[in-house]
N, CA and C of each residue as an Amber inpcrd file, in Angstrom:
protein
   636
  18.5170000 -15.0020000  -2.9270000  17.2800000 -14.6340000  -3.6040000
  16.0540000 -14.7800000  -2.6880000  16.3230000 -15.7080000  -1.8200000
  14.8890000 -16.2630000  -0.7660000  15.6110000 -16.0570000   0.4350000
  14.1650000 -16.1100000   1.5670000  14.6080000 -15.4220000   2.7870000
  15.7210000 -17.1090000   3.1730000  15.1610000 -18.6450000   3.1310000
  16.1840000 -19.5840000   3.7310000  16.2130000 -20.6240000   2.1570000
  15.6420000 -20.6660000   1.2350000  15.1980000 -21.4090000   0.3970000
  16.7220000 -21.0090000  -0.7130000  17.2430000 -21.9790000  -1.8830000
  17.8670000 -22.1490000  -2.5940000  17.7440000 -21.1550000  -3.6910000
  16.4550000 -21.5010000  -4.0830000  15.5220000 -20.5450000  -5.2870000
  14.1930000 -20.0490000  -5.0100000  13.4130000 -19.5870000  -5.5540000
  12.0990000 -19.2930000  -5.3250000  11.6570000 -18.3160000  -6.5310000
  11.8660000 -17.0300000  -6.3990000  10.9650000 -15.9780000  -7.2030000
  11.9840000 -15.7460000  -8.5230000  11.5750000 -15.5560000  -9.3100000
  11.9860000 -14.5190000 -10.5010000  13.2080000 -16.0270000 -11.1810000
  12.1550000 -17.0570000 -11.6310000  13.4840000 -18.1570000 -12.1470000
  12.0970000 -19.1320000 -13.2420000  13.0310000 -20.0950000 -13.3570000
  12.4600000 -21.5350000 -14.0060000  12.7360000 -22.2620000 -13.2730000
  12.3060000 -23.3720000 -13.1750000  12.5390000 -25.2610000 -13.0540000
  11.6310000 -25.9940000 -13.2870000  12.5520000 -27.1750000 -12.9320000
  11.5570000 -28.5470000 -13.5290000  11.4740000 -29.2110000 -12.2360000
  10.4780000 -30.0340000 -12.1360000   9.7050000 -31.4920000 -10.7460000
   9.9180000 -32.2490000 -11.8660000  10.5580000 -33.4030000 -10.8820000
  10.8530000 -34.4330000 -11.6930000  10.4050000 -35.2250000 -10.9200000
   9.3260000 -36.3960000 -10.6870000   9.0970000 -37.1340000 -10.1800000
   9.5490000 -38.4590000  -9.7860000  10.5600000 -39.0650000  -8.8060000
  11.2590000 -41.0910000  -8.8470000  12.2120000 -41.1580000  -9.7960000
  13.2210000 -39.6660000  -9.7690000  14.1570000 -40.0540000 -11.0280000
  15.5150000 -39.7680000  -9.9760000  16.8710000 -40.1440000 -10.6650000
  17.6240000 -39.6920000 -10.1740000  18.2700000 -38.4250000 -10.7230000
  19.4180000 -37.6410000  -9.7880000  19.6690000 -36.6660000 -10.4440000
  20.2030000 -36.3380000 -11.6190000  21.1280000 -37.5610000 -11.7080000
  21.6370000 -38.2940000 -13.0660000  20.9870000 -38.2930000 -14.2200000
  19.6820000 -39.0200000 -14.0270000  19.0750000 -39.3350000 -14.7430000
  18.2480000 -37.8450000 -15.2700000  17.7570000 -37.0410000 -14.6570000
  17.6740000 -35.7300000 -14.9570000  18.7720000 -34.8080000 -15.7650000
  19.7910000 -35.2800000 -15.4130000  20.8690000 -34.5800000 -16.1000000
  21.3740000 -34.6460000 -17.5250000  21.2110000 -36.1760000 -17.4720000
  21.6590000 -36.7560000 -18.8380000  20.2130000 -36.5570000 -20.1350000
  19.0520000 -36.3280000 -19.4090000  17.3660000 -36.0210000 -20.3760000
  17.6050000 -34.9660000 -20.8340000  18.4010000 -33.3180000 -19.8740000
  18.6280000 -32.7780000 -20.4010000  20.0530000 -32.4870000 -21.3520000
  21.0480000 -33.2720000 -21.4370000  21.8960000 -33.2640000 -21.8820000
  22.7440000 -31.8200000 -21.7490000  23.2670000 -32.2060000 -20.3670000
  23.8950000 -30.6340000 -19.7630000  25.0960000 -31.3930000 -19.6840000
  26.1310000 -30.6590000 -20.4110000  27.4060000 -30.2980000 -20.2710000
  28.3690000 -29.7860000 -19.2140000  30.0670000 -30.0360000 -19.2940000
  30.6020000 -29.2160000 -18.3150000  29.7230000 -29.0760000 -17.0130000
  30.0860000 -30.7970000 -16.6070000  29.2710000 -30.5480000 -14.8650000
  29.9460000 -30.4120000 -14.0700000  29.5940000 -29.8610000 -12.9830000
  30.2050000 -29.8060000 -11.6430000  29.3150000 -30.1640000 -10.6820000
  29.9000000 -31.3740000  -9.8320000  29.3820000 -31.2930000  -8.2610000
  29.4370000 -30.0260000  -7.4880000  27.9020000 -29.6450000  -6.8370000
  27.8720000 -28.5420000  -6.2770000  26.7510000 -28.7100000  -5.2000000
  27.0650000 -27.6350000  -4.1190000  26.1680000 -27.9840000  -2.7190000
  25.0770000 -27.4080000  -3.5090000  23.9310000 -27.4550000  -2.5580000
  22.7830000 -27.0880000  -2.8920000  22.8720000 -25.4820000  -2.8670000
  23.2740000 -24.7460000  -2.0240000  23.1550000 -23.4420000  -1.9730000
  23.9210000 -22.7870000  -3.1390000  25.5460000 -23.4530000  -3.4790000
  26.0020000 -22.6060000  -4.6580000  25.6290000 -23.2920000  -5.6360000
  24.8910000 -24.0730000  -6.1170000  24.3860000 -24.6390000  -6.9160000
  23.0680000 -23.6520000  -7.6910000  22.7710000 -24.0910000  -7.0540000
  20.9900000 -22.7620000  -6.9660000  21.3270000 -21.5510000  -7.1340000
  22.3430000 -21.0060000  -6.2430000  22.6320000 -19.3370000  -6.7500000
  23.1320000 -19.1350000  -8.0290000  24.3080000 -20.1360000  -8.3840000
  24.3430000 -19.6200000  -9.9400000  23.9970000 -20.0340000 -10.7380000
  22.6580000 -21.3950000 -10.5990000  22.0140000 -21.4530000 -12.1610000
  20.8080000 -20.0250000 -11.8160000  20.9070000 -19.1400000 -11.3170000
  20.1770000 -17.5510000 -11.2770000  20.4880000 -17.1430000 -12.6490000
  22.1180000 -16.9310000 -12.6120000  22.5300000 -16.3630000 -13.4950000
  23.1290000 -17.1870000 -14.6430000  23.3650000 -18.3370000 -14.9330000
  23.2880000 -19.0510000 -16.0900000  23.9030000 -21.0370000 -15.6160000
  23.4390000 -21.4570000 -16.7150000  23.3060000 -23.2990000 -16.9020000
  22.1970000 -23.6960000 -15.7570000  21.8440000 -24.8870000 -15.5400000
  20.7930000 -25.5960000 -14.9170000  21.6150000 -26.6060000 -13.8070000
  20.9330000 -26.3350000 -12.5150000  21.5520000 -27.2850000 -11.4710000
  20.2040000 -28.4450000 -11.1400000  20.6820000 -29.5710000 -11.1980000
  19.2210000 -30.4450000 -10.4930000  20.2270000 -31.0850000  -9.3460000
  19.3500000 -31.1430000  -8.4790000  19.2430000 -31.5190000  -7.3900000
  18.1470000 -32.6610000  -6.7270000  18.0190000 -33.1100000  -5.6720000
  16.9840000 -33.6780000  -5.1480000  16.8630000 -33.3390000  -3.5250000
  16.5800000 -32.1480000  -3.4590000  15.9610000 -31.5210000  -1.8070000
  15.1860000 -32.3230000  -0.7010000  14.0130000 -33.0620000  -1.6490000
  13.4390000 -33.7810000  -0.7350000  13.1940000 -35.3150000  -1.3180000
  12.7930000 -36.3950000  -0.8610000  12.9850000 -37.6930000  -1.2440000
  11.7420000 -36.9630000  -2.0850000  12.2940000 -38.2220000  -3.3560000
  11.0540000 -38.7770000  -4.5260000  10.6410000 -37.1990000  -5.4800000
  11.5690000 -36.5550000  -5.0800000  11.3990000 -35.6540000  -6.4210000
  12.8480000 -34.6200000  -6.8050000  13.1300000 -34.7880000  -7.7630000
  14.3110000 -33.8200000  -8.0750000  13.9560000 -32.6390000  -9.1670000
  14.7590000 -31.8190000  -8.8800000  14.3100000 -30.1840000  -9.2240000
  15.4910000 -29.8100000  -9.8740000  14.9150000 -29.5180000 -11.0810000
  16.5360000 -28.8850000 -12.2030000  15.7990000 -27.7410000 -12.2910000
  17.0430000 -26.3870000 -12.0140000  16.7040000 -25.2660000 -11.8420000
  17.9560000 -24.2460000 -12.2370000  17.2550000 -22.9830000 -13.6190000
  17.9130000 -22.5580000 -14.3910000  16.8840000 -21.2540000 -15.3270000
  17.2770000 -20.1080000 -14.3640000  16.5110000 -19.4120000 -14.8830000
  16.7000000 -18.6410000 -16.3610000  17.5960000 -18.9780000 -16.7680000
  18.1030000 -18.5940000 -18.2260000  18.2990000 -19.6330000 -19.1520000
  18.5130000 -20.9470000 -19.1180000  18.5890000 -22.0460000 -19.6040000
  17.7970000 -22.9520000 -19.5970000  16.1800000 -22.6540000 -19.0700000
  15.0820000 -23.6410000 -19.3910000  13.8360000 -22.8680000 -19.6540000
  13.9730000 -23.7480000 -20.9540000  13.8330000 -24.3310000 -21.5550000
  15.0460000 -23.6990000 -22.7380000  15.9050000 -25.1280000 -23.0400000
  17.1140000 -23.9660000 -23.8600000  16.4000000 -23.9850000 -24.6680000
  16.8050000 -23.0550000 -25.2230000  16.4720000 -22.3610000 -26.9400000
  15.3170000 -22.2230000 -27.1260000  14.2290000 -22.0860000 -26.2680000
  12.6570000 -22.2930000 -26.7740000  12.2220000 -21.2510000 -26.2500000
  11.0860000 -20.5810000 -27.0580000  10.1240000 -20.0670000 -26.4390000
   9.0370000 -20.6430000 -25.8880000   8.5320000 -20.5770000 -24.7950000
   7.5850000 -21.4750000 -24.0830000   6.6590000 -20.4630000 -25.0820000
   6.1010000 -20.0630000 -25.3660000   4.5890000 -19.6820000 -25.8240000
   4.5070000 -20.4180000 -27.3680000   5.4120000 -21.1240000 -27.8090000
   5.6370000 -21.3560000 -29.1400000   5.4850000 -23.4740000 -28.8090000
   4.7690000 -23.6290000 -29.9910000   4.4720000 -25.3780000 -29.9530000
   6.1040000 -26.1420000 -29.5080000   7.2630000 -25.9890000 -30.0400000
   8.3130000 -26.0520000 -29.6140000   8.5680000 -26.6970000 -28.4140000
   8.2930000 -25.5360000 -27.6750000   8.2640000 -25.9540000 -26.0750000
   7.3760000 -27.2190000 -25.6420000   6.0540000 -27.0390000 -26.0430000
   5.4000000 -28.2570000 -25.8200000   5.7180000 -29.6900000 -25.9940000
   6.8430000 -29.8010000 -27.3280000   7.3030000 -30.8310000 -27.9490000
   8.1360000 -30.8110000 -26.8620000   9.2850000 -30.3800000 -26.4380000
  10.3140000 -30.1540000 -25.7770000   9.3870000 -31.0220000 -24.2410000
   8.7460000 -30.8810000 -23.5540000   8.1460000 -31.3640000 -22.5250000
   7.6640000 -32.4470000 -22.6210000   6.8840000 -32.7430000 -23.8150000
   6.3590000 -34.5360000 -23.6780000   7.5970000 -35.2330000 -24.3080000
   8.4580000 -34.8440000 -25.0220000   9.5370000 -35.3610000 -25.4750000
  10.7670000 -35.9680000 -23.5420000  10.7430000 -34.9990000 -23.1340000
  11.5280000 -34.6460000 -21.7680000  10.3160000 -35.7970000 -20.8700000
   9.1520000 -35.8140000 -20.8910000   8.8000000 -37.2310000 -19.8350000
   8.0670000 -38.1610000 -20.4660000   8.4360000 -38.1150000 -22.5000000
   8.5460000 -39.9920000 -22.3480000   9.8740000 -40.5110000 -21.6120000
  11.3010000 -39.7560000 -21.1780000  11.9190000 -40.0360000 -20.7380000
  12.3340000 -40.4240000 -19.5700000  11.3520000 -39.6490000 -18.6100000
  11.3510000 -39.2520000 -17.3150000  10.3480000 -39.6700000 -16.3910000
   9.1440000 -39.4110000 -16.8810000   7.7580000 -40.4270000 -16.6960000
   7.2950000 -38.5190000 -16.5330000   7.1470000 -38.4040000 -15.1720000
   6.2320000 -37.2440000 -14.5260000   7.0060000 -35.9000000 -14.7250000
   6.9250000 -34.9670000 -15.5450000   7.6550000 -33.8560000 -15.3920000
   6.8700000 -32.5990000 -15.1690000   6.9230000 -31.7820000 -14.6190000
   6.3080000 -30.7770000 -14.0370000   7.3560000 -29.4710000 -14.2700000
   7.0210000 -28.1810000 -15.0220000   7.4690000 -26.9700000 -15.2360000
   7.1190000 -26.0250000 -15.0190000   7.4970000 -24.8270000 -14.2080000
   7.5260000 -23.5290000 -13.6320000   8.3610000 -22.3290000 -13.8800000
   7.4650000 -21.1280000 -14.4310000   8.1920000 -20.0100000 -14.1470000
   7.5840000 -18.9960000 -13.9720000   8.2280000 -17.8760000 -13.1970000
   7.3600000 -16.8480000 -12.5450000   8.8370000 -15.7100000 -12.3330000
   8.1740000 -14.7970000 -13.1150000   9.3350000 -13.7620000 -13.0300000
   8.3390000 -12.3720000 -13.0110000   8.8780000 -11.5740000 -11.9190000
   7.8740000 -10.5040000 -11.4970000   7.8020000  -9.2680000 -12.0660000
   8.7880000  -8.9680000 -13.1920000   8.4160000  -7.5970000 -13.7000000
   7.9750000  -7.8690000 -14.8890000   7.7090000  -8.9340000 -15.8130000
   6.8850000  -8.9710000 -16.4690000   5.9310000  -9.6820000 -16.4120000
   5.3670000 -10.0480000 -15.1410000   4.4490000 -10.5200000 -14.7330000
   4.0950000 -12.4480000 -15.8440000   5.5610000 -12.9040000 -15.7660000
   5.1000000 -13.5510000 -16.9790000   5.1690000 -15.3350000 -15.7780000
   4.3670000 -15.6720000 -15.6060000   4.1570000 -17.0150000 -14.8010000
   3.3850000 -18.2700000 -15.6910000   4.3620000 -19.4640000 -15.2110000
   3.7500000 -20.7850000 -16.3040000   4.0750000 -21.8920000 -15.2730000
   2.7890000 -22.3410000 -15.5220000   3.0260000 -24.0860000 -14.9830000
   2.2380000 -24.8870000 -15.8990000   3.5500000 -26.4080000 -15.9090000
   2.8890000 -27.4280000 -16.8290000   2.8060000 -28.5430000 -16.7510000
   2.7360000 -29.5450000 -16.5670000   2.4890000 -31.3510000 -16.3380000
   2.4490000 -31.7690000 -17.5480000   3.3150000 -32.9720000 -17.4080000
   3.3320000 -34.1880000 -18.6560000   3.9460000 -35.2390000 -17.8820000
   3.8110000 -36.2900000 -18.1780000   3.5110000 -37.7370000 -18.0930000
   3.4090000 -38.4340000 -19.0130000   4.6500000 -39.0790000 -19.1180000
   5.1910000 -40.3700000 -20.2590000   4.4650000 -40.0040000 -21.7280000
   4.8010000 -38.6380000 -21.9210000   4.8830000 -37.9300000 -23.5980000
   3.1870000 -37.7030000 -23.4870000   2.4120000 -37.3580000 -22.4300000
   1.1830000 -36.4820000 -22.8640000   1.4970000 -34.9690000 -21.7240000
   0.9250000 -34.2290000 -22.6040000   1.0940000 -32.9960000 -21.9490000
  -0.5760000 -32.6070000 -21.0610000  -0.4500000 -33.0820000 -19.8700000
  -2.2520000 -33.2780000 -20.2090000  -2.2350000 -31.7110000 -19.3920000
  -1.4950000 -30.6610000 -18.4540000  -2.4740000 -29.1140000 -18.2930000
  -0.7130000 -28.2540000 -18.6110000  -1.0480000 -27.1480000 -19.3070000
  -0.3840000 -25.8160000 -18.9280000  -1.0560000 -24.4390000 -19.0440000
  -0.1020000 -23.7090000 -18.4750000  -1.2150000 -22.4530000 -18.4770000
   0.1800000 -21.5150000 -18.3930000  -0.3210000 -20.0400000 -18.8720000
   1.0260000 -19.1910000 -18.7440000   0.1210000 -18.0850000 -19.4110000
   0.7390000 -17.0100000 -18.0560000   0.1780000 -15.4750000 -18.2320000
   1.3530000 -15.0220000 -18.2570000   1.2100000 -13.2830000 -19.5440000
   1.9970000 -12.8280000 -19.4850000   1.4190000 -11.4150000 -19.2660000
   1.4650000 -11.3760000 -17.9900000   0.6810000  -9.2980000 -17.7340000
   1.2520000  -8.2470000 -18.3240000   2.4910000  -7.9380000 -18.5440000
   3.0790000  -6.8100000 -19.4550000   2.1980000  -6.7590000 -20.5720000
   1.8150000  -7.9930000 -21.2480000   1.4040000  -8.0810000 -22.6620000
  -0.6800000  -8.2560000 -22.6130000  -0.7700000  -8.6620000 -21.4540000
  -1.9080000  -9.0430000 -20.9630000  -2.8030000 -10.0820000 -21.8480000
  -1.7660000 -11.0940000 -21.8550000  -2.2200000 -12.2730000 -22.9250000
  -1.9880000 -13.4040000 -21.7130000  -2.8880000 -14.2700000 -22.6810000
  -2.9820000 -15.6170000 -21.9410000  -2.6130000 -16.5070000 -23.1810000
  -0.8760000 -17.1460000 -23.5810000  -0.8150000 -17.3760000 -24.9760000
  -0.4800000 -18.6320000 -24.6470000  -0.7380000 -19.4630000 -23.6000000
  -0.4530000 -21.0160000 -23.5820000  -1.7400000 -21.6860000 -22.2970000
  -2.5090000 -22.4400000 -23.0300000  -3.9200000 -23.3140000 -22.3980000
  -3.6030000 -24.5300000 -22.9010000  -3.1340000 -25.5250000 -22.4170000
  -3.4790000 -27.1490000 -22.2950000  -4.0960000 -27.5530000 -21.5640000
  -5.1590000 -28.2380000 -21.5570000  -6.3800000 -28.8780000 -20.6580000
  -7.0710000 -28.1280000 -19.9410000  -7.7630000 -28.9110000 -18.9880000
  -8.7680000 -28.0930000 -18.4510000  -7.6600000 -27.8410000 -17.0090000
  -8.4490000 -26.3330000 -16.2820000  -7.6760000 -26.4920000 -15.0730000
  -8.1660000 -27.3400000 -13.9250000  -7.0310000 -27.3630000 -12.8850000
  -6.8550000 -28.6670000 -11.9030000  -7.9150000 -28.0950000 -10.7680000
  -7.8460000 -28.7110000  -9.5660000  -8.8590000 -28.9180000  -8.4750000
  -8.0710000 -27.7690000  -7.8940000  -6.5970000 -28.2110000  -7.8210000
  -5.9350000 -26.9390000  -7.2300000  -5.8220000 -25.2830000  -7.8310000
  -6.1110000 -25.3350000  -8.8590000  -6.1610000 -23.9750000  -9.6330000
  -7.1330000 -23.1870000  -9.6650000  -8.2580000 -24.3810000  -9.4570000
  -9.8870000 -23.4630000  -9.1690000 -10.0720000 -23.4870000  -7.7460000
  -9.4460000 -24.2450000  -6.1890000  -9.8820000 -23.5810000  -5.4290000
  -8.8230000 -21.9790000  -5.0920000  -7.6460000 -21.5760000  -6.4110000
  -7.1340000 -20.6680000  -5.9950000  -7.9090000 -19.9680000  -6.8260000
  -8.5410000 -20.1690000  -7.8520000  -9.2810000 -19.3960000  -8.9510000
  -7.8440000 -18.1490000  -9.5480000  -6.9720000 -19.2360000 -10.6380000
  -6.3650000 -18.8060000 -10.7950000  -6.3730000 -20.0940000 -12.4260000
  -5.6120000 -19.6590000 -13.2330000  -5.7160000 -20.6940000 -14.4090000
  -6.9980000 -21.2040000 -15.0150000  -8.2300000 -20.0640000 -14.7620000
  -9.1660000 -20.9840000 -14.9580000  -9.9280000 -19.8260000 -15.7890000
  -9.2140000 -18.6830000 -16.4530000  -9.5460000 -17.7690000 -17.5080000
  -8.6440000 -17.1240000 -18.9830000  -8.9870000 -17.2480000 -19.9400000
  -8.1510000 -16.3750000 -20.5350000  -8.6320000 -15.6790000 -21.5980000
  -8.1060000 -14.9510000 -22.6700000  -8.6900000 -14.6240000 -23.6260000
  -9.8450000 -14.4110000 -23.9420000 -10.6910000 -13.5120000 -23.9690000
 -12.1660000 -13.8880000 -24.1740000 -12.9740000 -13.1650000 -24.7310000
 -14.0620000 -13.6750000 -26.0380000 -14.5480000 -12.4770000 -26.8680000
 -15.1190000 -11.4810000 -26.2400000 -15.3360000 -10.8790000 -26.8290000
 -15.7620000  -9.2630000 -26.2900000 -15.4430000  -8.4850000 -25.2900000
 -14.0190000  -8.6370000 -24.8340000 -13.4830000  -8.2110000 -23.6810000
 -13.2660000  -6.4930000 -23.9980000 -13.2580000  -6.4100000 -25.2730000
 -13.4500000  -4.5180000 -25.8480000 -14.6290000  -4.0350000 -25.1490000
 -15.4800000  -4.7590000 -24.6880000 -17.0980000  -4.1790000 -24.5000000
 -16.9830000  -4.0070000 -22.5110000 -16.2530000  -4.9230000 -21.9830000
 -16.2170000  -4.9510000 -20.6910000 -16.3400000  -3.8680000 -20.0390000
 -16.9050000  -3.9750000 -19.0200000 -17.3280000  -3.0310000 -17.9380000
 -16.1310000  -2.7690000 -16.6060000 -15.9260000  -1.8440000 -15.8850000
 -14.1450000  -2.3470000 -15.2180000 -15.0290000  -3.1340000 -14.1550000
 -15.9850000  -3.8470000 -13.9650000 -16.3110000  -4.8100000 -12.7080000
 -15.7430000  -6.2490000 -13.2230000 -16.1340000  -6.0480000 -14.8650000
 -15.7510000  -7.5620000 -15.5210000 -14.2080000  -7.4180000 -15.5430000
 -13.2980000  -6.1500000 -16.0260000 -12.1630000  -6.6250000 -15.8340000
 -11.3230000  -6.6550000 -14.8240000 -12.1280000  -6.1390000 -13.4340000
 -11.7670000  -6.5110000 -12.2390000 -11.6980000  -7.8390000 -12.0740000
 -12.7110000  -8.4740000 -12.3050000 -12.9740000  -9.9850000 -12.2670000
 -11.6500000 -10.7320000 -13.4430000 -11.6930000 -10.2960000 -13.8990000
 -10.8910000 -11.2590000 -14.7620000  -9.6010000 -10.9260000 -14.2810000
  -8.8080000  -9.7360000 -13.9620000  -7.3620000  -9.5150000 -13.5470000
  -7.3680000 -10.7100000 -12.1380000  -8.2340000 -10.8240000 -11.3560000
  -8.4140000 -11.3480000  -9.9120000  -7.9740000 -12.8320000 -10.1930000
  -8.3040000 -13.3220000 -11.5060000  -8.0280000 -14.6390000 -11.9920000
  -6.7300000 -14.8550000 -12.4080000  -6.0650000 -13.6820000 -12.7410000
  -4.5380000 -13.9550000 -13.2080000  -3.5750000 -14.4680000 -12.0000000
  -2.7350000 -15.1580000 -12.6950000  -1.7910000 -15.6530000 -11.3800000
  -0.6320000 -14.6670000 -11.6030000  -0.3420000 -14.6370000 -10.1370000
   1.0780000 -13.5920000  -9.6000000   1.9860000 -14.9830000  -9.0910000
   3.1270000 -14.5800000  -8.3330000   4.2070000 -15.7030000  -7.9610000
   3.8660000 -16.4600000  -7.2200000   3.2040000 -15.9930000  -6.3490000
   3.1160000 -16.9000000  -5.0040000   1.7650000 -18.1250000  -5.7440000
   0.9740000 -17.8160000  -6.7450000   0.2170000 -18.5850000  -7.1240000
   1.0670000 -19.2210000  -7.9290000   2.2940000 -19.5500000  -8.4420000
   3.0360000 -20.3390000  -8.6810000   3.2090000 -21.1030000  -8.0860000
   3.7240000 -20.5600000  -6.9920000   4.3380000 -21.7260000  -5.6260000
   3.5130000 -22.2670000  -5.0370000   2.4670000 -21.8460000  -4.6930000
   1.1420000 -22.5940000  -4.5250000   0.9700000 -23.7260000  -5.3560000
   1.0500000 -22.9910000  -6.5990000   0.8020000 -24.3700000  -7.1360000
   1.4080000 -25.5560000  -7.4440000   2.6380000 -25.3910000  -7.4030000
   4.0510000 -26.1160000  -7.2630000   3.7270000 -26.8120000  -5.8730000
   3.6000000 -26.5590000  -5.1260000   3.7350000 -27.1820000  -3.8040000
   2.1640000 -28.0710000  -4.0090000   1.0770000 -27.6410000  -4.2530000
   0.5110000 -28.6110000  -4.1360000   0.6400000 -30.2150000  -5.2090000
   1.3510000 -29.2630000  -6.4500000   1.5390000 -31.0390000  -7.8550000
   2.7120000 -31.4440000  -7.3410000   4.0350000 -30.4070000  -6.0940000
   5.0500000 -31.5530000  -6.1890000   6.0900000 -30.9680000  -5.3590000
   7.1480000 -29.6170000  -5.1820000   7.7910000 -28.8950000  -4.8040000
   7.1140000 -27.7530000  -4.7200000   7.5870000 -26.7770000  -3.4520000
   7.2540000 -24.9520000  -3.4060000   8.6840000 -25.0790000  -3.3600000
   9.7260000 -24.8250000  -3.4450000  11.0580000 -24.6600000  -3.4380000
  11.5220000 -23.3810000  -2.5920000  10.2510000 -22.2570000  -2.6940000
  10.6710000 -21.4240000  -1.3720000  10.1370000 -21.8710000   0.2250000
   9.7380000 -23.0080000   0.1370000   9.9180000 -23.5730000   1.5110000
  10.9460000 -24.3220000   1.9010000  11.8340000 -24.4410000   0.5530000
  12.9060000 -25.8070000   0.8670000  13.5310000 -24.5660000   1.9430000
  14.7020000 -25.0410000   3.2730000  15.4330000 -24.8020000   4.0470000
  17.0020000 -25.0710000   3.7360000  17.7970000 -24.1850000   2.6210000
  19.2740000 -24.5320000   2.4300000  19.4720000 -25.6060000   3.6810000
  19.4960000 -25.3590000   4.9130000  20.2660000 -26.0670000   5.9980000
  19.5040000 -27.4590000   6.2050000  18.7410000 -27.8160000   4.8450000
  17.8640000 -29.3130000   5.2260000  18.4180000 -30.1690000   4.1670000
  19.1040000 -29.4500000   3.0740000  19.5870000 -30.2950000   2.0410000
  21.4240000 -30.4870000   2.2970000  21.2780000 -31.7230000   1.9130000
  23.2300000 -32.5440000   2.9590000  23.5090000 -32.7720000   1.1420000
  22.5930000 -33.6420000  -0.1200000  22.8090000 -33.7020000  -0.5120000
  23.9680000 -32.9280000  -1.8550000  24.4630000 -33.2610000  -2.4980000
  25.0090000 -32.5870000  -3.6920000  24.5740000 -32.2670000  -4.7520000
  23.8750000 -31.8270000  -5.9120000  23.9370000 -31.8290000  -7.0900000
  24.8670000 -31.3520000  -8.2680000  24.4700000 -31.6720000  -9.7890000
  25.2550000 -32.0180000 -11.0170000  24.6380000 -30.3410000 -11.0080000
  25.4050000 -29.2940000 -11.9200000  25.1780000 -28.3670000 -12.6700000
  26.0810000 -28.1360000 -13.6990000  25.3220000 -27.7090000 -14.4330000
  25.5550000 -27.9380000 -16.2870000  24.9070000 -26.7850000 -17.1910000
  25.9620000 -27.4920000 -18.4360000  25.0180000 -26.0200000 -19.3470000
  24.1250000 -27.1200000 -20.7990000  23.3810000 -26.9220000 -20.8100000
  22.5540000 -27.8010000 -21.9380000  23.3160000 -26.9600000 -23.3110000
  22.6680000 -27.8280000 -24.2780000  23.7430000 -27.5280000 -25.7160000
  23.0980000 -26.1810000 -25.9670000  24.1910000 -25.6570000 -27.1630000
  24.4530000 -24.4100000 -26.9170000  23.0880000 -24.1150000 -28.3660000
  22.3280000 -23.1550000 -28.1940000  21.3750000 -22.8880000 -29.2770000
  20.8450000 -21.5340000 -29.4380000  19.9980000 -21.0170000 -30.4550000
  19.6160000 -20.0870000 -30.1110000  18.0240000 -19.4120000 -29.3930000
  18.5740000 -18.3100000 -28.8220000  17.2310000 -18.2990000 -27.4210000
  16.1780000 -18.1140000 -28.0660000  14.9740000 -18.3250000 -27.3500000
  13.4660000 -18.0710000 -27.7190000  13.5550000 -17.0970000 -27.9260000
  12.5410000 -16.5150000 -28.8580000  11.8220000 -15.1990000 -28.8540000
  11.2120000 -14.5400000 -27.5240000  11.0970000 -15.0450000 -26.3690000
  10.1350000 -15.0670000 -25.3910000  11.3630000 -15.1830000 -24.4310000
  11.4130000 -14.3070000 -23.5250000  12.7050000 -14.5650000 -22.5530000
  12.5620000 -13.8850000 -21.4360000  11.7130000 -13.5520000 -20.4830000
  11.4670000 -12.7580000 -19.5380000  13.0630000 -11.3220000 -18.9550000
């Protein structure tokens, strides 16, 4: 999927901050595991269950572009529960997704059951249907997460909705932003990770309404 990296574009995962992989595994309660290298690990949670791993010291990355968040629609309160629920367990959890033909990209932070920022554009639909907190230091010097929704946008002029598309985030403002709260995962180097990880399928439910 990436030019040397495990994962990168068109997926989900989670930053898990001082946990083990274990301990990631068992929060999400993933099933039918297998020990797996990092590279076939990553390639087939592409196509289904969640692999976590730990690439670099002091943070591990469960990654599953069809299986995270199971059964939820992230634009729906659900999901939110699902995340502060996931790091009173965990302490620091951090969530990403960015999939490019429907332009639909989300990042979120929680810490020991508060959800304190998320944000998630969906350009096909040209909604902005998830705002928690204010945005970060890193989001406004990309000037990205720091607009949405806004009255009288029927009246706009195309300079204003130039301005406002310029604010939407694309992928790489994902990874940007991932790399600065914790992982870019398309910088990880397959040939830097020796370690193993658990991959699994979380319990079986039915999918969000919302599924890129």
């Amino acid at each position: 999927m990436c030019a040397v990296a495990g994962f990168c574009f068109k997926t989900t995962w989670l930053a898990v901050r001082d946990r083990t992989v274990r301990e990631v595994a068992d929060a999400l309660d993933l099933r039918e595991r297998e020990t797996l290298d990092w590279a076939t690990g990553t390639d087939r949670a592409y196509r289904q269950g969640v692999y976590v791993a730990e690439p670099v010291p002091g943070w591990v990355l469960a990654h599953g572009r069809l299986d995270l968040p199971p059964g939820l629609d992230t634009t729906e309160p659900e999901f939110r529960d699902w995340l502060r629920e996931l790091s009173r367990t965990l302490g620091e959890v951090q969530f990403f997704v960015t999939e490019r033909v429907p332009e639909y990209h989300l990042w979120a932070r929680a810490v020991d059951g508060e959800l304190l920022r998320a944000y998630c554009y969906i350009g096909e639909r040209g909604e902005v249907p998830l705002v928690v907190g204010d945005p970060t230091v890193d989001e406004i010097e990309r000037n990205v997460g720091v607009r949405r929704r806004e009255a009288g946008m029927e009246h706009w002029s195309d300079d204003e909705w130039d301005r406002w598309h310029e604010a939407m985030p694309n992928e790489f403002d994902v990874m940007a932003i991932a790399g600065r709260w914790s992982v870019d995962p398309s910088r990880i180097d397959d040939a830097t990770v020796t370690g193993d990880g658990i991959f699994g399928r979380p319990p079986t439910g039915p999918k969000g309404t919302w599924r890129p």
